[in-house]
C-alpha positions in Angstrom: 7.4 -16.6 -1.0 5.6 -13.6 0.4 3.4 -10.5 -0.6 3.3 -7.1 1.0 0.8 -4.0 1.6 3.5 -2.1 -0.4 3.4 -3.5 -4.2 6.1 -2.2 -6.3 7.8 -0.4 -3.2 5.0 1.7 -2.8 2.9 2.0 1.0 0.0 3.7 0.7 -0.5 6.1 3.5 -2.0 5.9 6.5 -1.0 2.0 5.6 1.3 -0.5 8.1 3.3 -2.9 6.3 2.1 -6.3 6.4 3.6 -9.3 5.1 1.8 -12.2 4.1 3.2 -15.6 3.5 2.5 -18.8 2.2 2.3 -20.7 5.1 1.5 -20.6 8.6 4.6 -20.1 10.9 5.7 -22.2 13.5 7.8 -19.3 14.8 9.4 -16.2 13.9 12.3 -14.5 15.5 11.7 -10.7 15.6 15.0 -9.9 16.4 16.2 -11.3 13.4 13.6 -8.5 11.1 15.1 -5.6 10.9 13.5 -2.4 9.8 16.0 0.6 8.0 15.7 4.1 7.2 17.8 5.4 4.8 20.1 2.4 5.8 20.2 2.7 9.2 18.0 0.6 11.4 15.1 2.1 13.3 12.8 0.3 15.9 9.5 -0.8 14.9 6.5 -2.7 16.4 6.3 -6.2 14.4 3.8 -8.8 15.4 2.5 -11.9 13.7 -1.1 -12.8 13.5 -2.3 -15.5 15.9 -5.5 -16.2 13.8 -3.7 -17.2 10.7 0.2 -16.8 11.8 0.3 -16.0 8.3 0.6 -12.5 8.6 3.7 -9.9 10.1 2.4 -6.5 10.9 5.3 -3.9 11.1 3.8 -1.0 12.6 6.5 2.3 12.4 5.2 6.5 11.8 6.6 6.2 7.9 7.3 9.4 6.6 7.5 11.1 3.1 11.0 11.1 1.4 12.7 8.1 3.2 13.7 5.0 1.5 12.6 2.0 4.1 13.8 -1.4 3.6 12.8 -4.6 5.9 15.1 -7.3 6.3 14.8 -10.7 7.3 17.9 -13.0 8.6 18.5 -16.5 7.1 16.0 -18.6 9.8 14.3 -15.6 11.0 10.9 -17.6 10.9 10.3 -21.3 10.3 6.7 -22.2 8.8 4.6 -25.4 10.2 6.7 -28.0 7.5 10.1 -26.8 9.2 11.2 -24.8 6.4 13.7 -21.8 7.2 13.3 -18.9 5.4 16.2 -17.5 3.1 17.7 -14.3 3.8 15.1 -11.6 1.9 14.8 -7.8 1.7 11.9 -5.6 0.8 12.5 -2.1 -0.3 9.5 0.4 0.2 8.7 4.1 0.8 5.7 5.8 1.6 3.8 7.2 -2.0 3.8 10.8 -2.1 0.8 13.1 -0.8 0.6 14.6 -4.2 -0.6 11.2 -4.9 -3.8 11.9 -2.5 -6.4 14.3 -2.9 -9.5 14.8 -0.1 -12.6 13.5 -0.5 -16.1 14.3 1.8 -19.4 12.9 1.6 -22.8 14.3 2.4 -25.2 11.9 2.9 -29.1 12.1 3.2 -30.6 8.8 4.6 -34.2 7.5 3.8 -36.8 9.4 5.3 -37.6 5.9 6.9 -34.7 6.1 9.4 -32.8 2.9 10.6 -29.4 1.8 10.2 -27.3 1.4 7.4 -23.8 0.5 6.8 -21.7 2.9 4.3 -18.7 1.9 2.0 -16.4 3.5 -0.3 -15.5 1.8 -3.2 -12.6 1.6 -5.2 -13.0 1.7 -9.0 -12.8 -2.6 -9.0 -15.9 -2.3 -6.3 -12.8 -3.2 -3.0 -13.7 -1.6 -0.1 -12.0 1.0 1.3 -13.8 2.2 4.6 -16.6 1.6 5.5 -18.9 2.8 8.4 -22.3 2.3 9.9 -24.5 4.8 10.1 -28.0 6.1 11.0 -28.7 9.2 10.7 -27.4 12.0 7.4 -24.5 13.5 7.8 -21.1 15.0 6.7 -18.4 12.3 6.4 -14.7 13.4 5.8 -12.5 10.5 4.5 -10.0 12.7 4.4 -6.5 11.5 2.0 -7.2 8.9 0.0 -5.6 7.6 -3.3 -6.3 9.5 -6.3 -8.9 7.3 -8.6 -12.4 7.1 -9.7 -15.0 5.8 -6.1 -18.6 5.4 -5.1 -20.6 4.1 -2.2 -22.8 1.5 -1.0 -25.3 2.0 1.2 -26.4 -1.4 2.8 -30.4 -2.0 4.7 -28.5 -3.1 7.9 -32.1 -4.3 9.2 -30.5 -6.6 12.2 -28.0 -3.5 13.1 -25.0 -6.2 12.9 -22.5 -4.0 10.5 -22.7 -6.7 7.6 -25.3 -7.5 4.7 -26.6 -10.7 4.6 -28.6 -12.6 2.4 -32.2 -14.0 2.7 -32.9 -17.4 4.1 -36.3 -19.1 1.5 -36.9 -21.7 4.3 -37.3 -18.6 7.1 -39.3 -16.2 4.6 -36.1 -13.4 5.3 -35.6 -11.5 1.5 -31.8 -10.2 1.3 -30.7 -6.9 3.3 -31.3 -4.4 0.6 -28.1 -2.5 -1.3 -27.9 0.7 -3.1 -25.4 1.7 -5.0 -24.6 5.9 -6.1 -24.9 6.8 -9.5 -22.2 9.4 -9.4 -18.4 8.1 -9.2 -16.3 11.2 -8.1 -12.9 11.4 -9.2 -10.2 12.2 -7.0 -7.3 13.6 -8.4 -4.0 14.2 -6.5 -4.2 17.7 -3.9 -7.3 18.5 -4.9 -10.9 18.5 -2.3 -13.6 17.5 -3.1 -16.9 16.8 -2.2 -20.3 14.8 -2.9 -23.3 14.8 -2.0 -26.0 11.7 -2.2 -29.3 12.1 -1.4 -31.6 9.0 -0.2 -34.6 10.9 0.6 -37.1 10.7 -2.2 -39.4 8.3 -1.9 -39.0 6.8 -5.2 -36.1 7.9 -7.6 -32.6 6.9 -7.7 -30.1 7.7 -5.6 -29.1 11.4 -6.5 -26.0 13.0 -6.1 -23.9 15.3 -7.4 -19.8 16.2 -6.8 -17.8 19.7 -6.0 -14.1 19.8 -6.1 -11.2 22.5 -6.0 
């Protein structure tokens, strides 16, 4: 049993194709995946994740209009109980760019200066990129799905690139978050932009959104 980065045959651009399986492997025979484009086979980058040797990565420049499928022999990888995998296929192709519009963000920071760490959320609050920052600025994140966002700004106070909680026994309150008020909606080949402004002293966040 496996999962892939492309649910319902669909790889989000920009995306590799990762497979993720129930177990960790014991071994995996690359020459037994095979990778095809419009049914004939292609060459590929595939590697398995040491940390977990859960995960195959098959890196490959997907393009727009191709059907892909992956194919994996009968034995082609054996998990850490000895088990063989089945012969399997998984059709995929790459959603279409009319599928993306572009978004931008200009950001104003706090007056106060420091650092901060920057996310863009998807409309069930996953990130999608995030960033550290420390200083305002224009930030392109160029294609991304169509769908509703926002951001997260996190108090990076210790600069480490993560939020982290307070500690009672050490007297350390929790890195502070803020959150935008407006959610821009992308919609598919359109630009737009938003702007967010951290700079008053007291109010909310406040932002507002251009698109064309």
């Amino acid at each position: 049993m496996l999962t892939t980065t492309a649910p319902g045959g669909k790889l989000q651009r920009g995306n590799t194709l990762v497979l993720t399986l129930n177990h960790p492997l014991d071994s995996l025979d690359l020459s037994k995946v095979k990778l095809y484009s419009d049914g004939a086979p292609i060459t590929y980058t595939g590697k398995l994740d040491t940390a977990t040797r859960r995960k195959i990565t098959i890196t490959y420049p997907f393009t727009d209009e191709v059907s892909y499928k992956l194919h994996l022999d009968k034995g082609a990888a054996k998990d850490i109980f000895g088990f063989k995998n089945d012969s399997l296929s998984v059709a995929f192709g790459l959603k279409p760019e009319r599928d993306y519009g572009s978004l931008a963000l200009n950001i104003t920071l706090p007056e106060k200066g420091g650092n901060y760490v920057l996310q863009l959320l998807d409309s069930r609050a996953g990130v999608v990129k995030e960033q550290r920052i420390s200083q305002s600025q224009k930030i392109d994140y160029g294609l991304v799905e169509a769908g509703t966002y926002s951001f997260r700004l996190i108090d990076d106070v210790n600069n480490n690139g993560r939020w982290d909680g307070g500690n009672y026994l050490q007297h350390k309150q929790p890195e502070g978050v803020l959150y935008s008020t407006e959610r821009p909606n992308v919609r598919g080949a359109w630009d737009l932009q938003s702007e967010w402004d951290l700079s008053k002293p007291k109010g909310a966040p406040k932002g507002s959104i251009k698109g064309k």
